[in-house]
Structure formats: C-alpha cells, structure tokens
N, C-alpha and C positions, 0 to 999 in steps of 0.2 A: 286717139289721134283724130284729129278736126283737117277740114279739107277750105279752102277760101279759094274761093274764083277773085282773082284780082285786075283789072283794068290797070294798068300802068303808064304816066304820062310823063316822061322822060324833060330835062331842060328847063323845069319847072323852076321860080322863082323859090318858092319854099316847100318843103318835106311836108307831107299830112296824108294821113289816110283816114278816109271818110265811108259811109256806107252808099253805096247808089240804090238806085229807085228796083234795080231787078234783084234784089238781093243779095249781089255780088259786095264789093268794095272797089275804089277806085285810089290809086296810089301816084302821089305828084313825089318825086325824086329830083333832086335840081341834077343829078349826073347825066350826062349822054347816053344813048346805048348804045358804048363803043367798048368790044371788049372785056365784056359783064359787069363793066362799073355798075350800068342801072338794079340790074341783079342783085349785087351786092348792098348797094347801097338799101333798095328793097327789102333783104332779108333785116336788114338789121333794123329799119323802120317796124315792122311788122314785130317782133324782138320785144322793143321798146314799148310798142302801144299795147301789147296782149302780156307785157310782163315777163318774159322769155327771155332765154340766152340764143345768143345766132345761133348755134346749133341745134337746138331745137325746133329749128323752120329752116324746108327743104323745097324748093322747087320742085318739082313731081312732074308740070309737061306745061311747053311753052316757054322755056328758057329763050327764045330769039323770036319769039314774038311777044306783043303789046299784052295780049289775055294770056295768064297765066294759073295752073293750079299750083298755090300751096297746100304741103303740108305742114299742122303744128301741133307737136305736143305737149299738152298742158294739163 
C-alpha cells in the first residue's frame, strides 16, 4: 500500500493530475465540492492514471478538505 498527499482543485476546466514541486501531487476535478462529488470524481481520476480499479484507492484523511491522503494499492 502507497500513500499520495494530494492537493485538489475543485471546478476545474479539465480532469489531470500532475506531480507538484513538494512531492505531493495536485488533482484538477471539473466537479464542485458539494456532496463528495470532488471525492469521487478524484478516486476515480487517480484509478485511471496509476492503472487501478476505484476500489483500490481510499481516501484515508481529509475527505472535506482541499489536502488529502490517499490510499492505493498496487
């Protein structure tokens, strides 16, 4: 199990997730954070780009704020 600090930027034009300068990553989601759409939509972004099923990546802390830890098992 791997662990990703993630920056999340909610309202975003287009979906991507990139690496930042602190060795985190930072996550543009076009959904709001209203209601765990961004969450959501997040898990599954994250999924997609490390080759993964949504279930395999969990939120762990910071579900209702902007930094978040994943977890992903790969």
């Amino acid at each position: 199990m791997r662990s990703l600090r993630v920056k999340v930027r909610p309202n975003a034009r287009e979906q991507r997730l990139e690496p930042d300068a602190e060795g985190g990553w930072v996550a543009r989601v076009k959904a709001p954070p209203v209601g765990g759409r961004a969450n959501a939509e997040l898990v599954k972004l994250i999924a997609r780009e490390f080759g993964l099923r949504p279930r395999q990546v969990r939120i762990r802390h910071g579900g209702s704020g902007r930094t978040k830890l994943v977890d992903i098992d790969d």
